[in-house]
C-alpha positions in Angstrom: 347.8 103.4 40.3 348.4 106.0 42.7 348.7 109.2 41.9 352.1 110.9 42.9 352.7 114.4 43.8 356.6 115.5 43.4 355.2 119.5 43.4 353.0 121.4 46.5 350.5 122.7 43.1 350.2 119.7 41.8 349.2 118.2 45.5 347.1 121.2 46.2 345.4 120.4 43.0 345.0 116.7 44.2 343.8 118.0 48.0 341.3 120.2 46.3 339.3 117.1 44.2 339.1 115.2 47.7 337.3 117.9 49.9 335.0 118.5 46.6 333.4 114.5 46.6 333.9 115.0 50.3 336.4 112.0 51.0 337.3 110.9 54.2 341.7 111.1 54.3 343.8 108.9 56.3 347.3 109.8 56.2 350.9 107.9 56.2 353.6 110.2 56.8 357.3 108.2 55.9 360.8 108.7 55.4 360.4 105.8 52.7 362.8 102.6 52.4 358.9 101.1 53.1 358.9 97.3 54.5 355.7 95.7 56.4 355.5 97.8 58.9 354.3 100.8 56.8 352.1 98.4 55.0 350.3 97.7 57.8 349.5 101.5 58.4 348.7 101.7 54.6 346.3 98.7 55.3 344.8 100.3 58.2 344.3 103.5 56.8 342.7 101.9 53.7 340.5 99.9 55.9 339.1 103.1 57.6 339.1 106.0 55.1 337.7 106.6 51.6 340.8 108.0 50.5 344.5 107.0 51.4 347.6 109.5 51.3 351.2 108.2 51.9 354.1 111.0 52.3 357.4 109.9 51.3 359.8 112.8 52.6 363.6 111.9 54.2 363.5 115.0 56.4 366.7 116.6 56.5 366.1 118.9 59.9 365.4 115.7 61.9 369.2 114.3 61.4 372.2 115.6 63.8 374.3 114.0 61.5 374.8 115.0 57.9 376.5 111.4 57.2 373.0 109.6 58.5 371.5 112.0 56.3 373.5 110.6 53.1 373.3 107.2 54.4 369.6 106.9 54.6 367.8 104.6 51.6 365.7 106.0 49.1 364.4 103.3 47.3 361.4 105.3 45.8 360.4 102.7 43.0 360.0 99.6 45.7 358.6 102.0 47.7 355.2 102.4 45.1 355.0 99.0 44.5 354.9 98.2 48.2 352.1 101.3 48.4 350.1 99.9 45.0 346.6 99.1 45.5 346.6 100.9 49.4 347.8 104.3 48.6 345.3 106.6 46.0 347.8 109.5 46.2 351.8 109.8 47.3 353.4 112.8 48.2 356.7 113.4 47.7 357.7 116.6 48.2 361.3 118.7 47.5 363.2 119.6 50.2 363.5 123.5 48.5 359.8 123.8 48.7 359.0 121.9 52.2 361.6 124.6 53.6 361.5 127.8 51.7 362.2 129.4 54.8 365.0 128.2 55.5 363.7 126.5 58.4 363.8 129.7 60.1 360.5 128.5 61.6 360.2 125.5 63.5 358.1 123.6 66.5 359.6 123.0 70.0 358.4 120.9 72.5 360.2 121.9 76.0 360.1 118.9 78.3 359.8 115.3 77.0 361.9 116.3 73.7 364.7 117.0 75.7 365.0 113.2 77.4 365.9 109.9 75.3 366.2 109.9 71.9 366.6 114.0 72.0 369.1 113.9 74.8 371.5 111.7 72.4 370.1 113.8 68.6 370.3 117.2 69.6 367.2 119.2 67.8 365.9 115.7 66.3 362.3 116.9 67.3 362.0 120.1 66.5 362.6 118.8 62.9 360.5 115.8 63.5 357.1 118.1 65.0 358.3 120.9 62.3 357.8 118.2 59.6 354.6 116.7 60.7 353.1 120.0 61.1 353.9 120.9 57.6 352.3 117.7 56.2 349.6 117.6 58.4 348.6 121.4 56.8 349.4 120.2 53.6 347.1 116.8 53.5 344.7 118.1 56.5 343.7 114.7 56.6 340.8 113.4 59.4 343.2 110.4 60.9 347.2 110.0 60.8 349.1 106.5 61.4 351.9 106.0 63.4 353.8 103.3 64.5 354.7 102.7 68.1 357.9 101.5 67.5 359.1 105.1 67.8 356.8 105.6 70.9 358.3 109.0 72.0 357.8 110.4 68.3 354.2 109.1 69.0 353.7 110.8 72.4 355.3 114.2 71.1 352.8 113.9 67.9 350.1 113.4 69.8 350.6 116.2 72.2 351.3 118.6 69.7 348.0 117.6 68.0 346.0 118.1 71.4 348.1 121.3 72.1 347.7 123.3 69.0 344.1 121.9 68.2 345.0 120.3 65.3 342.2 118.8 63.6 342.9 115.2 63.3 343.3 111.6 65.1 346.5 110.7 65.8 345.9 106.8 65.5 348.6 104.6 67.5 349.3 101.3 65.2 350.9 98.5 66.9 355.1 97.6 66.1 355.7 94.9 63.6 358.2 92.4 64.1 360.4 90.2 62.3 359.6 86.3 63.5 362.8 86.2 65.7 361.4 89.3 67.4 363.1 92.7 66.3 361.2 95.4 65.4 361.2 96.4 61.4 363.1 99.5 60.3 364.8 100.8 57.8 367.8 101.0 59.7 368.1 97.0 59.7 368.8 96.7 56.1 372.5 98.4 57.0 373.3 95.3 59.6 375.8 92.8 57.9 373.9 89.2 58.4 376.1 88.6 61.7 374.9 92.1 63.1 371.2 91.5 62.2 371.4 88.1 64.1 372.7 89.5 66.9 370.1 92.1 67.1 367.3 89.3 68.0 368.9 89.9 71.8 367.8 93.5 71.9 363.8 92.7 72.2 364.7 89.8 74.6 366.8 91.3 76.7 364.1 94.4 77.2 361.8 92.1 77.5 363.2 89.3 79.6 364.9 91.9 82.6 363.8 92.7 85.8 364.3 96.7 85.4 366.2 99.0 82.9 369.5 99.4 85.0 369.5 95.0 84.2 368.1 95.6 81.0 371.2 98.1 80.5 373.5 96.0 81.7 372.8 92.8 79.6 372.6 94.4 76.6 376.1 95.9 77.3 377.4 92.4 78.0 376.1 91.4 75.1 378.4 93.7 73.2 375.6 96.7 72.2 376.5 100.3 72.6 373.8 101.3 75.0 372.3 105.1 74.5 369.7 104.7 77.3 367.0 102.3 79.0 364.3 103.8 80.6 360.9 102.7 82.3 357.9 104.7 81.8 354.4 104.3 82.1 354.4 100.7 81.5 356.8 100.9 78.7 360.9 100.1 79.0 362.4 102.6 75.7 365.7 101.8 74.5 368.2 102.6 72.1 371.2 100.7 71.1 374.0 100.6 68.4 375.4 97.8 66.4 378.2 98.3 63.9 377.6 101.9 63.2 373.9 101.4 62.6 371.5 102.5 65.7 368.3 101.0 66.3 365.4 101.9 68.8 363.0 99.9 70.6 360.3 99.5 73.2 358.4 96.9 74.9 354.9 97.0 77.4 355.9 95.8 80.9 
């Protein structure tokens, strides 16, 4: 059974056993409301370390909206049993002590955080690098997992890893997807069954158009609120909304 950290002592305490038998760490940093795409970063970390850490943390400087904020799931018993038998230690830390500064202090990336998914959450990654920071100090772990669903999250991780010379591999795990082809969030719980079937068109339609002003264009016609579609470096990124739930994606070209 894992072991589960609701304190920073009682983590320190747990961090502080690992470096003595000199463990390898692989770390999971979530938001929690787990499904199979976090299990399949839990099952890669547990393939490649001696020692697996899962974070569950809903991060309340990454939301522009309070209401998003109150919305999100916390289902923190499903979310152990999902982690039993891949996670040896879960960390779930209290808001009060992750900010004690008030989040007077913070990390800001001046160029890509500004396009896509910042241009339409205003200050979403400065709480998202802020956050990953803070547990990346915390758990000081040799490799991190993160999906490529959110592929701009990725690339701003990444970069801040190479730019303040963090020590640890940033490993790139691929999206998982429901068999009718939509990526899995935790978002997709909030679609009413007629929403979640219409969301199968959303990795189609990115997948199936010529460029992203087509790609744009069928997914307005097919009744999505379009936030962006943009082409970059082999990738098409987009973000939609369905009912009042909004879902990312992207797709290799």
């Amino acid at each position: 059974m894992a072991h589960v950290s609701r304190s920073l002592e009682d983590w320190r305490g747990e961090r502080a056993a690992m470096v003595r038998l000199g463990q390898s760490v692989g770390f999971v940093p979530t938001m929690g409301a787990l499904h199979a795409g976090h299990r399949s970063l839990l099952e890669r970390a547990r393939a490649e370390n001696d020692r697996v850490v899962l974070s569950i943390f809903v991060n309340p400087s990454q939301f522009d909206d309070p209401a998003d904020l109150d919305r999100y799931p916390r289902t923190l018993d499903a979310d152990l049993g999902l982690a039993a038998g891949l996670a040896d230690n879960v960390l779930v830390p209290d808001p009060r002590e992750m900010y004690a500064d008030g989040y007077r202090y913070r990390v800001s990336e001046h160029g890509l955080s500004g396009r896509l998914e910042g241009a339409h959450r205003p200050g979403h990654f400065d709480g998202v690098l802020t956050v990953v920071l803070k547990l990346l100090n915390l758990v000081r772990p040799d490799r991190a997992y993160f999906g490529e669903k959110d592929r701009q999250q990725l690339d701003l991780v990444e970069g801040m890893a190479r730019a303040l010379f963090l020590p640890v591999e940033i490993v790139p795990c691929p999206t998982v997807r429901d068999p009718d082809g939509v990526a899995l969030s935790s978002r997709n719980r909030r679609l009413s069954p007629a929403a979640r079937e219409r969301a199968a068109a959303f990795p189609r339609i990115l997948r199936g158009a010529a460029g992203a002003a087509e790609a744009a264009a069928a997914l307005g016609n097919a009744g999505f609120g379009v936030d962006y579609v943009e082409d970059q470096g082999g990738v098409r990124l987009a973000a939609i909304r369905i009912e009042d739930v909004r879902l990312i994606d992207n797709v290799r070209l």
